[in-house]
N, C-alpha and C positions, 0 to 999 in steps of 0.2 A: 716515449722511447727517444733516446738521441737521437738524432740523423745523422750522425757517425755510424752509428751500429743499424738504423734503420737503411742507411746505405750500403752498407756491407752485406745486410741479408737480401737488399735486392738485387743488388749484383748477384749474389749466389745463386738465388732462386731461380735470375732471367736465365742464369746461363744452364744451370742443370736442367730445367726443366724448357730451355731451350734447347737441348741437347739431348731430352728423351723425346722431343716432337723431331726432331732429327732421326734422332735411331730408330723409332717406330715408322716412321715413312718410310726409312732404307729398306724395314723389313716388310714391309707392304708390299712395297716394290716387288721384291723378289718372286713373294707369292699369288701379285698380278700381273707380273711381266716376268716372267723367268726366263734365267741368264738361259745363254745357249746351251744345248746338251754338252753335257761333260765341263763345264766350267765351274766350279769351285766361287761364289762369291765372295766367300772372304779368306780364301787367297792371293795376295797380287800376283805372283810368280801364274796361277792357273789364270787370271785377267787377262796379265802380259799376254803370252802365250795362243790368247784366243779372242783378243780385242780386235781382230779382223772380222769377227763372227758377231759381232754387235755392231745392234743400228740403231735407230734416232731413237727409238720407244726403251731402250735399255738405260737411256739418261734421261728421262720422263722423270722417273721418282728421284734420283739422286740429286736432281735440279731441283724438284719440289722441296727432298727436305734439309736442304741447305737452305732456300730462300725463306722456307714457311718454318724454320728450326733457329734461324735467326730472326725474323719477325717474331715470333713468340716471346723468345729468351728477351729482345728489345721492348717489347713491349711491357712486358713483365717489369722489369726494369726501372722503364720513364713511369710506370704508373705507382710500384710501391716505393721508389725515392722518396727520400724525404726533401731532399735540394737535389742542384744540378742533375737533374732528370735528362733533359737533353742528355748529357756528356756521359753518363749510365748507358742512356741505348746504345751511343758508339762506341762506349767499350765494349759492348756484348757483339755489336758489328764488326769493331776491328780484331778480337778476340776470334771472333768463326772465320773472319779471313782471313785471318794468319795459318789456320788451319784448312781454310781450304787450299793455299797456298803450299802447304806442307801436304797435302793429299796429292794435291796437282805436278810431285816431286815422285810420290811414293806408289799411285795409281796411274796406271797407263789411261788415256782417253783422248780422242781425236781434240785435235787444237781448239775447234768452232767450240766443243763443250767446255772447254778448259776457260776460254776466251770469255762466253756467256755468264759462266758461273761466277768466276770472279767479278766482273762486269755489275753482274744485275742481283746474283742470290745475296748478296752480304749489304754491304754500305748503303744502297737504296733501300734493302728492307729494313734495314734500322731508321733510315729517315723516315721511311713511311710509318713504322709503330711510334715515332714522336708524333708525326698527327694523329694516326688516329688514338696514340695517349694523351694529347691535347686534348678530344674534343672527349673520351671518355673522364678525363678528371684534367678540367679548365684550371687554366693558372689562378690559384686561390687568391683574392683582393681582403681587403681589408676590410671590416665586417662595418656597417651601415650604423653612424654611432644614433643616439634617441634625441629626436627634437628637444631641447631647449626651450623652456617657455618663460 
């Protein structure tokens, strides 16, 4: 396969499928940690409204699956690339913080979480799925030619 096009589907791959480990942890969330009575979780306007009534445990999973939703999609990424692997993961990195950036506009939530999220869930977790896609698929060397005799 070209690594044109084998690039293209890793990008896709990292991101959708790091972006269903995102929406599956959201909804985890909800149903291990439920929003305060009478809050609506996916409306901001019901958030707004009642992000007084939320405390540290209600940005437990939202924090998880931004960091472990980009870790995923990143890793996905650096590992089915065919080249510039590295530069795959931080676009799957700078791609979810551009987004969490844009949530961080359109979702009410205390500063410290706003602060943390961008901080740590995004651009470190794609650093770190290049190591540990380093050490899962090592930079391929060039193959051991046969003794000469």
């Amino acid at each position: 396969m070209p690594n044109v096009l084998r690039n293209a589907l890793a990008l896709l791959a990292g991101f959708f499928l790091g972006s269903a480990v995102n929406m599956g942890l959201v909804l985890a969330g909800y149903r291990l940690v439920p929003p305060p009575p009478g809050v609506n979780p996916a409306d901001p306007a019901s958030i707004s409204a009642s992000i007084h009534l939320f405390g540290p445990q209600h940005f437990l999973f939202p924090f998880l699956a931004h960091a472990l939703g980009t870790f995923v999609g990143a890793l996905i990424a650096h590992v089915l690339a065919g080249s510039y692997r590295r530069t795959f993961a931080f676009v799957i990195g700078s791609l979810t913080l551009a987004g969490g950036i844009a949530a961080s506009f359109m979702i009410p939530a205390p500063a410290w979480f706003i602060a943390l999220d961008l901080l740590v869930a995004y651009l470190p977790m794609a650093w770190l799925a290049t190591r540990v896609g380093c050490a899962l698929r090592p930079l391929q060397t060039a193959a051991p030619t046969a003794p000469t005799s």
